[in-house]
Each structure stands twice: as C-alpha cells, then as structure tokens.
N, C-alpha and C positions, 0 to 999 in steps of 0.2 A: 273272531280271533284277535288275541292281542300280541302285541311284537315282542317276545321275551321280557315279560314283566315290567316292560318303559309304559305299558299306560296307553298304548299309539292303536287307535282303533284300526281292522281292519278285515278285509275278506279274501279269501283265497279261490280262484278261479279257476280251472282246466276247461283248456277247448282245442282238439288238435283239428291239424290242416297240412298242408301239402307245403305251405311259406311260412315258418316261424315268425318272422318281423312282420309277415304281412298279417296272419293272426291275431298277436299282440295289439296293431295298432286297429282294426276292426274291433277286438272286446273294449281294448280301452274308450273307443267312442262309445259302444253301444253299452256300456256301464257308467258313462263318466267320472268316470275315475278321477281322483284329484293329482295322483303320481303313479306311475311306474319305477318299480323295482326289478331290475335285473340283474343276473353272476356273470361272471365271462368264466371264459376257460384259458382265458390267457395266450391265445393263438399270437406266436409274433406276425410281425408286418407281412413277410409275405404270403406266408398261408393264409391269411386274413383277408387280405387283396384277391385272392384265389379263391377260395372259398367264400368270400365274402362272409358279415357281422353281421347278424343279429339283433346287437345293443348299435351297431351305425345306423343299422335301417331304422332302429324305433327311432333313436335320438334325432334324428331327419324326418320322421313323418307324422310321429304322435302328437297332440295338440296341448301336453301336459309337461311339467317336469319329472325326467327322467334319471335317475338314480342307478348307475352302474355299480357292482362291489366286486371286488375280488379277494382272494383268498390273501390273508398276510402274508403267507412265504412266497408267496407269488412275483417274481421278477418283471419288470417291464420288457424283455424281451421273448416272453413267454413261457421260459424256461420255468424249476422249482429250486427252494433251496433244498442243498443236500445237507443229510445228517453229519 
C-alpha cells in the first residue's frame, strides 16, 4: 500500500480483540513496525478519563513512534465545527 501518492511505503493490518490499545500494541511488536498511525474521535476530557484512549494506551506502551491525527474541523474540546 502506498500512503496517498506521497511515495511512503506501507501495510495495512486487521486483528480484532476484546482491548483496542492492548491489540495495537501486541501487532505492533509481533510486526515490528517502524510507526503507528492512529484517528481519534475527538472525545473531550472527561469522557475520555471515563472511557478511557486508545491513542493514550498505545502512546504509553508501544515501543515505536506514534502518530495521532484528527479530523481538520475537529476542536480541541471534542466538539465539531458547525456549517
């Protein structure tokens, strides 16, 4: 696969499990991987704290550089923008 015509090799993975973060950082070892890429969904702070990340558990456990991205209209308080 390559990343949107940039040139940037790479491969695309599925493996489900019962721990999203705890998955992620399992295939990342057993591929070793050079980086992970992950989205958010833009949860604010508290639901976040509540529900717990995702992209915190990998960014805390993975052995790699981790690369989060979010959507451009996307707020820092989780919100979107409106039309």
């Amino acid at each position: 696969m390559i990343c949107f015509g940039r040139q940037v090799p790479g491969r695309m993975v599925v493996k489900f499990g019962q721990h999203p973060g705890e998955s992620i950082v399992e295939l990342a070892r057993e591929e070793r991987v050079s980086m992970v890429v992950l989205g958010t969904r833009g949860l604010g702070t508290l639901r976040r704290t509540i529900l717990g990340s995702v992209s915190d558990y990998v960014l805390h456990h993975v052995h790699c550089p981790v690369a989060v991205c979010s959507h451009p209209e996307q707020h820092h308080n989780g919100s979107t923008a409106s039309a």
